[in-house]
C-alpha positions as a Markdown table, in Angstrom:
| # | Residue | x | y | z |
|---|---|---|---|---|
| 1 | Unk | 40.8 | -12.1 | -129.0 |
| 2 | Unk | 40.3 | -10.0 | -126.3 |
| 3 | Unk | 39.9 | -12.3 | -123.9 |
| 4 | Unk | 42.3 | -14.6 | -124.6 |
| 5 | Unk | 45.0 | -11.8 | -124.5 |
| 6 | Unk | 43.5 | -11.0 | -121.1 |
| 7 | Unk | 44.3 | -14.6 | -120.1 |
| 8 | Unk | 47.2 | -14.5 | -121.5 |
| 9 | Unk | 48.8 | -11.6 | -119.4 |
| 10 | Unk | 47.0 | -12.9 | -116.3 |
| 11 | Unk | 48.9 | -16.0 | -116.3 |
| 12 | Unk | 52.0 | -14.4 | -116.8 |
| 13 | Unk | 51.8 | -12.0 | -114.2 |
| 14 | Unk | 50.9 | -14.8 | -111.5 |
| 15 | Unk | 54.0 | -16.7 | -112.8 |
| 16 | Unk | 56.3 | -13.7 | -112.1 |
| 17 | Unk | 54.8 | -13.3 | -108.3 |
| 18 | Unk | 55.6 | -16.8 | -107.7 |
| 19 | Unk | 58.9 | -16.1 | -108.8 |
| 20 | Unk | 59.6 | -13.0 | -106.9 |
| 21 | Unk | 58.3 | -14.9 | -103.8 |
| 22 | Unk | 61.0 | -17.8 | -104.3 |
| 23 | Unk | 63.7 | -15.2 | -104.6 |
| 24 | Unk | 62.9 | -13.8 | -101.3 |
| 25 | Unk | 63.4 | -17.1 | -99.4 |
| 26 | Unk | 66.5 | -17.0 | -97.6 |
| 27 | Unk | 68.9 | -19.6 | -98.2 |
| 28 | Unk | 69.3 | -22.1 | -96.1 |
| 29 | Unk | 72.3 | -22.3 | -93.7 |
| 30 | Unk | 74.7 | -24.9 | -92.7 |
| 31 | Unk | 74.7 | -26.7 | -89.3 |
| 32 | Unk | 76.9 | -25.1 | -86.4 |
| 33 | Unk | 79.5 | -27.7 | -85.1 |
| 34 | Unk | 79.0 | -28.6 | -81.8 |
| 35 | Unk | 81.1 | -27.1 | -78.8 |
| 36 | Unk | 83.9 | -29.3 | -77.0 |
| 37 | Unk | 83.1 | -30.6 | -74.2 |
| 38 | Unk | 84.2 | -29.2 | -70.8 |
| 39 | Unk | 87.4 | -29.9 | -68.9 |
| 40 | Unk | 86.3 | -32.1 | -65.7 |
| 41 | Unk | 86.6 | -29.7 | -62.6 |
| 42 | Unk | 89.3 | -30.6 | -60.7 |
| 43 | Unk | 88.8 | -33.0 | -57.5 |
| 44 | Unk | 87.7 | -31.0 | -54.5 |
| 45 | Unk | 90.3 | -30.5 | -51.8 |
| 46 | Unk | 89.4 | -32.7 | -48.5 |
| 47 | Unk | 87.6 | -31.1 | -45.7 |
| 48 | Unk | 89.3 | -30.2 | -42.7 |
| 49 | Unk | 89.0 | -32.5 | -39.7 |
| 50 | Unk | 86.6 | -30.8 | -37.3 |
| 51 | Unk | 87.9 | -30.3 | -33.9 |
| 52 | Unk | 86.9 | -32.4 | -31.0 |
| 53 | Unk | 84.2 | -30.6 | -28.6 |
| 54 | Unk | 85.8 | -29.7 | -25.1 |
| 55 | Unk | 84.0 | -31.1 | -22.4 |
| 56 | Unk | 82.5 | -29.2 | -20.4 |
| 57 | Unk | 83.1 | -29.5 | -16.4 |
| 58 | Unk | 80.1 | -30.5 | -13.9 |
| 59 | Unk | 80.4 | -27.5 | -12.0 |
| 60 | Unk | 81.6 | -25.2 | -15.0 |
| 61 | Unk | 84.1 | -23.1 | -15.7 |
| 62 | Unk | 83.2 | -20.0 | -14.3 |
| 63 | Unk | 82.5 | -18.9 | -10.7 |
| 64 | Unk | 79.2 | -19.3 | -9.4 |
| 65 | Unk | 78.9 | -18.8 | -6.4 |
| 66 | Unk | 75.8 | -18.7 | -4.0 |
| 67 | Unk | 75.5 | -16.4 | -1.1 |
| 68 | Unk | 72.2 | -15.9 | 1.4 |
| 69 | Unk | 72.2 | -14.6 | 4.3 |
| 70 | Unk | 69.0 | -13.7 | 6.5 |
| 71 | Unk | 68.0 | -12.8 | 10.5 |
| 72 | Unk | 65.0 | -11.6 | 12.8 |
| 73 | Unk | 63.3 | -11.4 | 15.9 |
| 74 | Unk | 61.6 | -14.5 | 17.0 |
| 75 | Unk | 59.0 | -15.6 | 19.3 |
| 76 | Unk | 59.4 | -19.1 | 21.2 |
| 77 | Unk | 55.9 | -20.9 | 22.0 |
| 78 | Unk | 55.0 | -21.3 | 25.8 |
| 79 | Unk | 56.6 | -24.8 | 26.9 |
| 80 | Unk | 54.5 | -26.7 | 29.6 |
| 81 | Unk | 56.7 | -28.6 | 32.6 |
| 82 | Unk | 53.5 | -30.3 | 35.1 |
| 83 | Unk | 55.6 | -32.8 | 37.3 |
| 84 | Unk | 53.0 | -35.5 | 39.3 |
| 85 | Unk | 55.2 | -36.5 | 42.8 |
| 86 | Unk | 51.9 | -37.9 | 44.4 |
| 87 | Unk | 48.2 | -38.3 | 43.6 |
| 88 | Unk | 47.5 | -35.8 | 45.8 |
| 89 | Unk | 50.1 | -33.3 | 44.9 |
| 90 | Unk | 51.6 | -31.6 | 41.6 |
| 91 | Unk | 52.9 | -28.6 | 39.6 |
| 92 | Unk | 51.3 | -26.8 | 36.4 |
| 93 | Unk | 54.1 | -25.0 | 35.4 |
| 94 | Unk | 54.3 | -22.7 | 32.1 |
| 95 | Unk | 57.9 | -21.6 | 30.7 |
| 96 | Unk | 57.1 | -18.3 | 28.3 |
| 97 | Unk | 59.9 | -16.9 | 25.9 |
| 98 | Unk | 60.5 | -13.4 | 24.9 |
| 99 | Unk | 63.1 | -11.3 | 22.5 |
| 100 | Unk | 64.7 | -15.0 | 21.3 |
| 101 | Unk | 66.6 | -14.4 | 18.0 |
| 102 | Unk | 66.8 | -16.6 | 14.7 |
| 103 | Unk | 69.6 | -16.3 | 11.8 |
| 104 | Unk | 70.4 | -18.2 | 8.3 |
| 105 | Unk | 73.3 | -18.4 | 6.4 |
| 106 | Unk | 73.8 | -20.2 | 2.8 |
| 107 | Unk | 76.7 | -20.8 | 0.8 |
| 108 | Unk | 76.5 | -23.1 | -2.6 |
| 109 | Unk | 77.5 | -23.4 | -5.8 |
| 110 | Unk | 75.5 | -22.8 | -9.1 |
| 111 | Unk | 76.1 | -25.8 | -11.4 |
| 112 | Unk | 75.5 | -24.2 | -15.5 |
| 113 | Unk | 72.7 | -24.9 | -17.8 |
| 114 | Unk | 70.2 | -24.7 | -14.9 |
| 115 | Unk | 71.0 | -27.9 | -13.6 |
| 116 | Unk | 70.8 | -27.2 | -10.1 |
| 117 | Unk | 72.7 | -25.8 | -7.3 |
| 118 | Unk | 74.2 | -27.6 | -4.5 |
| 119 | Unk | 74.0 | -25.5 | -1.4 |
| 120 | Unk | 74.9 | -25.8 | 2.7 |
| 121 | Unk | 72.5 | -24.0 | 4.9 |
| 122 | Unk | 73.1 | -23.3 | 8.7 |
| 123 | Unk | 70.0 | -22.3 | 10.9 |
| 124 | Unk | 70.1 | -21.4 | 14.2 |
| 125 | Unk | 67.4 | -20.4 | 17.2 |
| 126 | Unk | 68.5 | -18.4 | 20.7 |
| 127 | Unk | 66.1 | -17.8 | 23.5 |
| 128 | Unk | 66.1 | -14.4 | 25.1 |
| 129 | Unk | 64.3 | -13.4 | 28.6 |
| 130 | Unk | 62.0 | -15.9 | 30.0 |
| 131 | Unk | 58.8 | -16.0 | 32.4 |
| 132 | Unk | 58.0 | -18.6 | 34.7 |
| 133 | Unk | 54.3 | -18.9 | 36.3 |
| 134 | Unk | 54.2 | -22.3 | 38.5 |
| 135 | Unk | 51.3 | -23.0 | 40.9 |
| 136 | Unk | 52.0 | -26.0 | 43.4 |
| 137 | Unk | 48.6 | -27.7 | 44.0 |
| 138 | Unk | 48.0 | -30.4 | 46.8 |
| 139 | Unk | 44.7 | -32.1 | 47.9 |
| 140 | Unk | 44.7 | -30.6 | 51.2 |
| 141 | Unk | 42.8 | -27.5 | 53.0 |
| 142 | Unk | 43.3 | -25.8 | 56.6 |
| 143 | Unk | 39.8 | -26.2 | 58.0 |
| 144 | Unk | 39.1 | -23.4 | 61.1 |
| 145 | Unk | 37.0 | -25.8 | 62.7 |
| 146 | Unk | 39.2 | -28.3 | 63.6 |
| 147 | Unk | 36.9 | -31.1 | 62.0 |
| 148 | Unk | 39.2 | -33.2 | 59.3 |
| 149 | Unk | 36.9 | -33.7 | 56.3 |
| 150 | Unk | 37.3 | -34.3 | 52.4 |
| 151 | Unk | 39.1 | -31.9 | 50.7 |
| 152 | Unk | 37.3 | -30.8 | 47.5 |
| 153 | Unk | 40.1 | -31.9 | 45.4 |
| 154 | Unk | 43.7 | -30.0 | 44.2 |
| 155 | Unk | 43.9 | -26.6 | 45.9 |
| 156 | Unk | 46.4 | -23.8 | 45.3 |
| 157 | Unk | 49.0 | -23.9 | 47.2 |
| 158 | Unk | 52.0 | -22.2 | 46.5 |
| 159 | Unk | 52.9 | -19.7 | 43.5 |
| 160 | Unk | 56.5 | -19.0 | 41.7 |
| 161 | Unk | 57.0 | -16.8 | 39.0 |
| 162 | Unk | 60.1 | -15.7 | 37.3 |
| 163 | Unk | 60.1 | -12.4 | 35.9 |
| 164 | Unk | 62.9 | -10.1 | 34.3 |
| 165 | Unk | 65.8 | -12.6 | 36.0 |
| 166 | Unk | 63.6 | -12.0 | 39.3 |
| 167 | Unk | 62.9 | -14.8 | 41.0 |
| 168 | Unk | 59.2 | -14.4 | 43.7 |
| 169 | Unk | 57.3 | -17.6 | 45.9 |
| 170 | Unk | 55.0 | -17.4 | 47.9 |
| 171 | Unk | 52.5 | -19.6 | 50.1 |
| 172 | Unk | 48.8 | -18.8 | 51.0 |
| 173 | Unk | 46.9 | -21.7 | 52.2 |
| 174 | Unk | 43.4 | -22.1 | 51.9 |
| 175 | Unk | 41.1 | -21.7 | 54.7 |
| 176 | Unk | 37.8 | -22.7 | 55.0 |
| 177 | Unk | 35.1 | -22.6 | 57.9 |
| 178 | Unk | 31.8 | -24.5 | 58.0 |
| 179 | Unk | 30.4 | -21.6 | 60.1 |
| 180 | Unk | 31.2 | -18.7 | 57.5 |
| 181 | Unk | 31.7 | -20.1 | 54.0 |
| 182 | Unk | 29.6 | -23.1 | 53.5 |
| 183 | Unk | 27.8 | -21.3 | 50.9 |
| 184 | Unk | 25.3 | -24.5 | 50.0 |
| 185 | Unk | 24.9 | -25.7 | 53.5 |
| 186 | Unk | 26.4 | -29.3 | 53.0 |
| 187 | Unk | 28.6 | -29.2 | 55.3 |
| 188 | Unk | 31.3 | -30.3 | 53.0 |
| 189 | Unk | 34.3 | -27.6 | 51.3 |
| 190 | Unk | 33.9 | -26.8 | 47.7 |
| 191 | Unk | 36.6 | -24.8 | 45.8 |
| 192 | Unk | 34.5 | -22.0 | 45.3 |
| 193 | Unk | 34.1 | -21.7 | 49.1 |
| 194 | Unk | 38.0 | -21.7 | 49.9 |
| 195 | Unk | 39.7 | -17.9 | 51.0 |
| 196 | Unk | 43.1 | -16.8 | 50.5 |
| 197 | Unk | 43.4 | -14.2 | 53.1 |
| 198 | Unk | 47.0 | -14.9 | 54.1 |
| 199 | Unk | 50.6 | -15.3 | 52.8 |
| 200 | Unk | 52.8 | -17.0 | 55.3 |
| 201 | Unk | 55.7 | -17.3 | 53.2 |
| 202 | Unk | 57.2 | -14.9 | 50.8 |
| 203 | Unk | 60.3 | -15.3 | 49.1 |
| 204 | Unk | 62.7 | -13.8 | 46.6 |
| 205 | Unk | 66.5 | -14.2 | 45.2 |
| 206 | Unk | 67.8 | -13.1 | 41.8 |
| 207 | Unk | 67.9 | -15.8 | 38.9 |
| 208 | Unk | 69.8 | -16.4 | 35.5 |
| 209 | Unk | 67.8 | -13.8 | 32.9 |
| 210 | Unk | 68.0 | -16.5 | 30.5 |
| 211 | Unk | 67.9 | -20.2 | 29.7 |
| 212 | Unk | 70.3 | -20.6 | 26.8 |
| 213 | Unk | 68.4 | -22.9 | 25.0 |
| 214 | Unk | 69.6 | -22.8 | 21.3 |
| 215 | Unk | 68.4 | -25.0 | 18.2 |
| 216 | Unk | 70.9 | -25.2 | 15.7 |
| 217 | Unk | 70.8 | -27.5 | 12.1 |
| 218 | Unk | 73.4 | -27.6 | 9.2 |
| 219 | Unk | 71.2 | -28.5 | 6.0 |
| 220 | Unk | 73.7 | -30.1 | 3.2 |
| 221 | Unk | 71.0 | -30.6 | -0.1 |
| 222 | Unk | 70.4 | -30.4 | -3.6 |
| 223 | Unk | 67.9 | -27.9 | -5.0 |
| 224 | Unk | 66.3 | -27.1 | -8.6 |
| 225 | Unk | 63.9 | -25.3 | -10.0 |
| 226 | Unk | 61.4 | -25.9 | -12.7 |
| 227 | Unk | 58.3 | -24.4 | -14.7 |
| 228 | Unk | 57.5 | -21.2 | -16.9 |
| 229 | Unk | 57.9 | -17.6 | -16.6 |
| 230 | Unk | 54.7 | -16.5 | -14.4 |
| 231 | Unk | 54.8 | -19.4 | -12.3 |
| 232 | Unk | 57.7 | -21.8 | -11.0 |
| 233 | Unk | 58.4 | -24.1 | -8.5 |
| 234 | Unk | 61.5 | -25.7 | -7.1 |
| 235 | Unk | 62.4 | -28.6 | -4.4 |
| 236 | Unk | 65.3 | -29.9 | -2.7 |
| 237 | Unk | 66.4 | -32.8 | -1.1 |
| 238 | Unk | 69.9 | -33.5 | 1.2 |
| 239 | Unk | 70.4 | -34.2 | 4.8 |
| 240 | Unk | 70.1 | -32.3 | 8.3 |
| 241 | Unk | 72.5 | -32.6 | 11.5 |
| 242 | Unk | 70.4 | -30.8 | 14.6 |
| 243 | Unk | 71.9 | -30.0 | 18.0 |
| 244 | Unk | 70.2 | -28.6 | 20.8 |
| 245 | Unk | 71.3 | -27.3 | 24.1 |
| 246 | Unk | 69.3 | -25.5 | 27.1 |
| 247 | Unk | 67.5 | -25.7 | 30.3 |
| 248 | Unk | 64.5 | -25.5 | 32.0 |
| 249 | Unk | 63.5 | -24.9 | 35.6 |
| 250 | Unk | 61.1 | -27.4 | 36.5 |
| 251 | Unk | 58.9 | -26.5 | 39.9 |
| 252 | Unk | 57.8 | -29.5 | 41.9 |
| 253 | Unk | 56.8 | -31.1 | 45.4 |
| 254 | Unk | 59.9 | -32.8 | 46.8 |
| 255 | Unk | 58.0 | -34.9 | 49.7 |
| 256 | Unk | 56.1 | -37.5 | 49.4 |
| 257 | Unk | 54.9 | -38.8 | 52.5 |
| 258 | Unk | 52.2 | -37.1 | 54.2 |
| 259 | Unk | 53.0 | -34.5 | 56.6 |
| 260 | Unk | 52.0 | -30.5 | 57.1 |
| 261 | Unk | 50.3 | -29.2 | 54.4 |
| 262 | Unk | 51.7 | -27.2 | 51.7 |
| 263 | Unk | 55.5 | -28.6 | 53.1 |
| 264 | Unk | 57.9 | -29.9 | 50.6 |
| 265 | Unk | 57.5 | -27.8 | 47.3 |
| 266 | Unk | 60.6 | -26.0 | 45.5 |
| 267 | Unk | 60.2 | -22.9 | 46.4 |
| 268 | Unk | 63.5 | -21.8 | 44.8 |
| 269 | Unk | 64.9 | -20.2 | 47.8 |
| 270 | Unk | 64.8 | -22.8 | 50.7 |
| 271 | Unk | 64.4 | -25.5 | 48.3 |
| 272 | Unk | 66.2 | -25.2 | 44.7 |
| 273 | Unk | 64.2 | -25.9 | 41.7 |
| 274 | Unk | 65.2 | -28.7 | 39.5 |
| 275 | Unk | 67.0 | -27.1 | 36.6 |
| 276 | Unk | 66.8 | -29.9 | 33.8 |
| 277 | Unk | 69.8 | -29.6 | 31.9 |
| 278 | Unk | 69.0 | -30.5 | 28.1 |
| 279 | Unk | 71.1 | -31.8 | 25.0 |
| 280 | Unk | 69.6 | -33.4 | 21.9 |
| 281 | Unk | 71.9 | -34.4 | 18.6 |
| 282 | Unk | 70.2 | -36.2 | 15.3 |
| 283 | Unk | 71.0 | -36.5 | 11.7 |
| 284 | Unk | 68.7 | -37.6 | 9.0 |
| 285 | Unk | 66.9 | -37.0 | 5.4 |
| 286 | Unk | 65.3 | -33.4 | 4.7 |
| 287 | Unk | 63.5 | -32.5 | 1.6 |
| 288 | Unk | 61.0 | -29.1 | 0.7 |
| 289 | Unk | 58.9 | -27.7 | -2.2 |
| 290 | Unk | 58.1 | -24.5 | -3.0 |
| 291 | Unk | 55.7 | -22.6 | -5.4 |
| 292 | Unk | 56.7 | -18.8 | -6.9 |
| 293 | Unk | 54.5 | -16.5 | -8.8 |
| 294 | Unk | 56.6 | -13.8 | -10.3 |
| 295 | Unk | 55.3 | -10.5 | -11.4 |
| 296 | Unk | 57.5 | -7.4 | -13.4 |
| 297 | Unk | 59.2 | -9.4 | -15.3 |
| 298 | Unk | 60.4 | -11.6 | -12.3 |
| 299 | Unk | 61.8 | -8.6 | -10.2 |
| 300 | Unk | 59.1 | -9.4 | -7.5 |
| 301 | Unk | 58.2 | -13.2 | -6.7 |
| 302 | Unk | 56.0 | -14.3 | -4.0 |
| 303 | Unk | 56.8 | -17.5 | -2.8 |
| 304 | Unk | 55.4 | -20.2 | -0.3 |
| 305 | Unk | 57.4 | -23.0 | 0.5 |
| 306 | Unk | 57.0 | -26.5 | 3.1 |
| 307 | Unk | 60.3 | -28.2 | 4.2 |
| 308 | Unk | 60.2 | -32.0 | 6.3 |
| 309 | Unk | 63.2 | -34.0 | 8.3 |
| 310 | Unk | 63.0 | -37.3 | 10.0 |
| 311 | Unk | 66.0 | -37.7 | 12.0 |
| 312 | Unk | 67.0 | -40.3 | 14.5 |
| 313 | Unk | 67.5 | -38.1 | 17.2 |
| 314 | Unk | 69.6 | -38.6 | 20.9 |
| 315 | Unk | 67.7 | -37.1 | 23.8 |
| 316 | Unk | 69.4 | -36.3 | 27.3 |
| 317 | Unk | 67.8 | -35.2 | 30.3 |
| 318 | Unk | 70.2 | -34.4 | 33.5 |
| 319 | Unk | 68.8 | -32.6 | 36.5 |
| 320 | Unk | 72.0 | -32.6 | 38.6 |
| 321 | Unk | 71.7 | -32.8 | 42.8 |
| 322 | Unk | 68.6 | -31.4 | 44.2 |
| 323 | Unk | 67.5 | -31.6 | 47.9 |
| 324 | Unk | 64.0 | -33.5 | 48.8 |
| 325 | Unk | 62.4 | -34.0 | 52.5 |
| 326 | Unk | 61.8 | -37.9 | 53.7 |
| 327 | Unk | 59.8 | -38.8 | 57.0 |
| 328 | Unk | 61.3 | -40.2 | 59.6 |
| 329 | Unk | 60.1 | -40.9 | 63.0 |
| 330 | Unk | 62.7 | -40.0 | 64.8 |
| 331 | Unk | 63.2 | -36.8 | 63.0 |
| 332 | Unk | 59.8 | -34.5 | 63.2 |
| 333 | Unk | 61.4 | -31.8 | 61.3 |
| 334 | Unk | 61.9 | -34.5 | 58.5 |
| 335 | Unk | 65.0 | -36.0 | 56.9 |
| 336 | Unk | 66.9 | -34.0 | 54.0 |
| 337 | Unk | 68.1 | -36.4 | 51.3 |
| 338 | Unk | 70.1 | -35.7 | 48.0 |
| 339 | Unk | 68.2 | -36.7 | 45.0 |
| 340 | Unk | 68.8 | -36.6 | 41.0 |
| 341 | Unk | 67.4 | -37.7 | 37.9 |
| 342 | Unk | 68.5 | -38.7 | 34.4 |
| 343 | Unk | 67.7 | -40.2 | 31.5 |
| 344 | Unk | 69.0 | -40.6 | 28.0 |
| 345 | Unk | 66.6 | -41.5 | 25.2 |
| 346 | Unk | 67.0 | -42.8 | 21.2 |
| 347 | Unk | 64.0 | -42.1 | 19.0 |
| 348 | Unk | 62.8 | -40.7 | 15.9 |
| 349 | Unk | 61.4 | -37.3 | 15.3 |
| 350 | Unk | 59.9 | -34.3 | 13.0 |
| 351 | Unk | 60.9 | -31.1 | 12.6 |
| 352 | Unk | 58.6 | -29.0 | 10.2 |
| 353 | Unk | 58.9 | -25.7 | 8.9 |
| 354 | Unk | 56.8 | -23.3 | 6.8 |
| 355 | Unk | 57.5 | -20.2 | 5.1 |
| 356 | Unk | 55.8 | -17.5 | 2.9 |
| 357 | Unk | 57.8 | -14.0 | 1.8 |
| 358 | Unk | 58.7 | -12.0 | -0.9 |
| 359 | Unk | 61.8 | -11.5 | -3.1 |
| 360 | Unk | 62.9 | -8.4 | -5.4 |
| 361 | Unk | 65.1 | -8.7 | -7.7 |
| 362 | Unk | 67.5 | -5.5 | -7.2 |
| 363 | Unk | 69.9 | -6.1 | -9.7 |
| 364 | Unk | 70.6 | -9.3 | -12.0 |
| 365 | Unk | 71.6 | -11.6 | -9.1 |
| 366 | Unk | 71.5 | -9.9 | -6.0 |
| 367 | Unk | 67.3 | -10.5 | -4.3 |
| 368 | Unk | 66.2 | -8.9 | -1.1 |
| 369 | Unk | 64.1 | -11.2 | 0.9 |
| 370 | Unk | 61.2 | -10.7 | 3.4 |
| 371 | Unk | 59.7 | -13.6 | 5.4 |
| 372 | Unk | 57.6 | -15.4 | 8.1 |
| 373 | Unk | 58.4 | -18.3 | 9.0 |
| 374 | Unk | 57.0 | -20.8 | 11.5 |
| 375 | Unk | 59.1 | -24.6 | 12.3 |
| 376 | Unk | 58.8 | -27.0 | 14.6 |
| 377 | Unk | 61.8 | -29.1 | 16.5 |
| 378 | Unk | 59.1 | -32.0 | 17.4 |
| 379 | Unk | 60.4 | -34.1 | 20.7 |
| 380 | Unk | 63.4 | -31.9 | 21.0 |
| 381 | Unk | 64.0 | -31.6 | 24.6 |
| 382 | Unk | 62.8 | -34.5 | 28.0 |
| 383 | Unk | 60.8 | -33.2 | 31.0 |
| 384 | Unk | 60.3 | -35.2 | 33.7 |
| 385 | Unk | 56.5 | -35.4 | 34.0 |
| 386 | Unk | 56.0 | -38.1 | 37.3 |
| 387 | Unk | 58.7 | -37.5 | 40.2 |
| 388 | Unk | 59.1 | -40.8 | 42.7 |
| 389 | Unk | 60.7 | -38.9 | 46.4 |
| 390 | Unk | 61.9 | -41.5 | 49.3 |
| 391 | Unk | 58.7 | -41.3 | 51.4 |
| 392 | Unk | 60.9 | -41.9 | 54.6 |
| 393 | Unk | 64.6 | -42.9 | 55.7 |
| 394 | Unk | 64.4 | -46.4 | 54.7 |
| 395 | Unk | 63.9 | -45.6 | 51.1 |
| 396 | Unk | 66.8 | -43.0 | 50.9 |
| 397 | Unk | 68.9 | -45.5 | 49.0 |
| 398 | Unk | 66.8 | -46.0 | 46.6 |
| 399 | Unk | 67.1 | -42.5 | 45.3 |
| 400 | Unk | 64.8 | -40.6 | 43.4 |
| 401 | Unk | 63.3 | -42.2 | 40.1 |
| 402 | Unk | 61.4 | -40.3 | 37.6 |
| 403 | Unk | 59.2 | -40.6 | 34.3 |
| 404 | Unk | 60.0 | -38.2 | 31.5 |
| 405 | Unk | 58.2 | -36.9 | 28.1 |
| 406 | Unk | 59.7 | -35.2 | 25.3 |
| 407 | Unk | 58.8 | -32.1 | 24.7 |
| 408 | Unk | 59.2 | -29.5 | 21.5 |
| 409 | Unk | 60.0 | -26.2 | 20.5 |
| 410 | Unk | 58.1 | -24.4 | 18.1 |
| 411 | Unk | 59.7 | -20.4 | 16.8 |
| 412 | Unk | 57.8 | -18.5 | 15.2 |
| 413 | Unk | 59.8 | -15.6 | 13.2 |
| 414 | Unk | 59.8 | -13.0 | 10.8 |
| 415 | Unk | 63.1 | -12.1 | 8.4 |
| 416 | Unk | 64.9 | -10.2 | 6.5 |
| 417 | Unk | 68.1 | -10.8 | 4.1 |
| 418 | Unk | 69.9 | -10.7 | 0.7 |
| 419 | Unk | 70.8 | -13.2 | -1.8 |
| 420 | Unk | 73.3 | -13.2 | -4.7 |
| 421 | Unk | 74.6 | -15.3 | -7.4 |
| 422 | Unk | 77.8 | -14.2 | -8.6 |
């Protein structure tokens, strides 16, 4: 019975844990109701009409002004003047500047957003003192024996210089003897074999000190720039208006016929040089280019730049009265006629120009500048090159003709100046 009892109690004891165990259970609770629904958001207000943008005006709306200004010493290149009056006579004659003067001025306006500027640039050229060496050459000797033979070719003749607003010519013919100075023994004169030993004339006055030959162009163009920080570049395009005014003494024989040796040459005292009076105007398209490489955060920048114009150019050449010497048989001494020559000329031309410098950047704005600069006024000024002379009284109303060249003027300068933007 043991057992059973065991049983018994065993079952009983399991039926009161599973009881316990239900009792424990929470009960279970009833549904939450659900939440009301939100109020709607009211409509949002509507948004404000944006303004209209102002427009902004092409050349802005603050001052920005361009100023440059910039000035040197200059050096003119030598400017030949030969003149041809016969095949067996001419000039070589060499015109030699010193302490000439060049200047720049620029005034523009800075258009914003780096669009540009447009600018108006005047550049102007003056000559200072001047030399003049001229040596008057004919085909012609005095020979000591009295035996006419054929000369060599062109001998010296006469000399003029120009010095200092001093004005020397003189006139050493050469001599030559068969008995002393045929050096080869061919009986015939060589230019090597001709002496110098006298000076029959010798003359002097006071001159003008200086030509006043001035070069002057107005430059109206557009200019931009363009690249990154280390290196830039920048061009411009626009138009030029040249003028150019001067002189030029030009030495040369003024008789034509044959007659004495070594008579008839301008020996600026007896007989006046031929002062060519000059004036040139043109107008035409001008354009340049220019590299920079900037260093120190762009306070220094070393630049190079090449600048063109073709402009249809007016050229005129006026020599005003000058005396010449005709033959005339009844006249041994010769007949003194009143000559002139002119001429007025149309054609196209260069001028050129290059430039290298340096500019530092003193404060934001404001650039010192150092240059050289080198440009050339191609076919600037008319020479006579070939002078036609009455060769005796019947051709005295004919006058005196001539054939000219053009001629330029290269200057050669170095600069300095300052630059700002406002």
């Amino acid at each position: 019975m043991t057992w059973k009892r065991r049983a018994a109690i065993g079952m009983l004891l399991a039926l009161l844990g599973a009881t316990a165990l239900r009792a424990q259970e929470p009960e279970p609770k009833p549904d939450a109701p659900a939440p009301a629904p939100a109020p709607p958001a009211p409509p949002a207000p509507p948004a404000a009409a944006e303004a209209p943008k102002k427009k902004e005006p092409f050349f802005g709306d603050k001052f920005a002004l361009y100023l440059e200004v910039r000035g040197g010493p200059a050096s003119i290149d030598d400017v030949a003047t030969p003149v041809t009056t016969t095949a067996s006579s001419f000039t070589d004659t060499t015109v030699k500047f010193g302490s000439d003067k060049t200047g720049q001025f620029t005034v523009g306006w800075t258009l914003p957003r780096g669009r540009g500027q447009y600018l108006l640039t005047y550049n102007g050229v003056a000559d200072g003192a001047y030399d003049l060496e001229s040596t008057g050459f004919q085909n012609s000797y005095i020979d000591e024996s009295g035996v006419a033979t054929t000369p060599p070719g062109p001998l010296p003749w006469w000399h003029l210089s120009i010095h200092d607003g001093h004005l020397q010519s003189s006139r050493t013919p050469p001599i030559w003897n068969p008995a002393t100075d045929d050096a080869d023994n061919d009986m015939l004169p060589d230019a090597g074999e001709m002496r110098y030993p006298t000076t029959t004339h010798a003359l002097s006055r006071s001159v003008p000190e200086d030509l006043g030959n001035q070069v002057q162009t107005w430059d109206l163009y557009y200019r931009r720039e363009f690249g990154g920080v280390r290196v830039r570049a920048r061009w411009t395009a626009g138009l030029r208006y040249l003028d150019y005014s001067g002189a030029f003494p030009v030495p040369a024989w003024l008789m034509s016929s044959p007659g004495e040796s070594g008579i008839g040459f301008s020996d600026g005292v007896q007989n006046g040089v031929i002062i060519m009076q000059e004036s040139t105007t043109g107008w035409g398209p001008v354009g340049s280019g220019e590299v920079q490489g900037n260093f120190f955060r762009q306070r220094l920048t070393l630049y190079g730049v090449a600048q063109a114009a073709l402009l249809n150019e007016s050229l005129e050449g006026d020599s005003g009265a000058f005396t010449y010497i005709a033959r005339d048989p009844s006249q041994p001494n010769g007949l003194v006629g009143a000559g002139h020559i002119e001429t007025k000329v149309s054609k196209s031309a260069w001028n050129t120009m290059f430039e290298v410098g340096v500019r530092f950047r003193v404060l934001e704005g404001f650039h010192v500048i150092a240059d050289w600069n080198r440009t050339g006024y191609l076919d600037v000024a008319i020479m006579p090159t070939s002078l036609s002379i009455p060769s005796n009284s019947t051709q005295t109303a004919l006058g005196t003709t001539a054939r000219f060249l053009s001629r330029e003027i290269v200057v050669s300068s170095l600069n300095l100046g300052l630059s700002f933007q406002f």
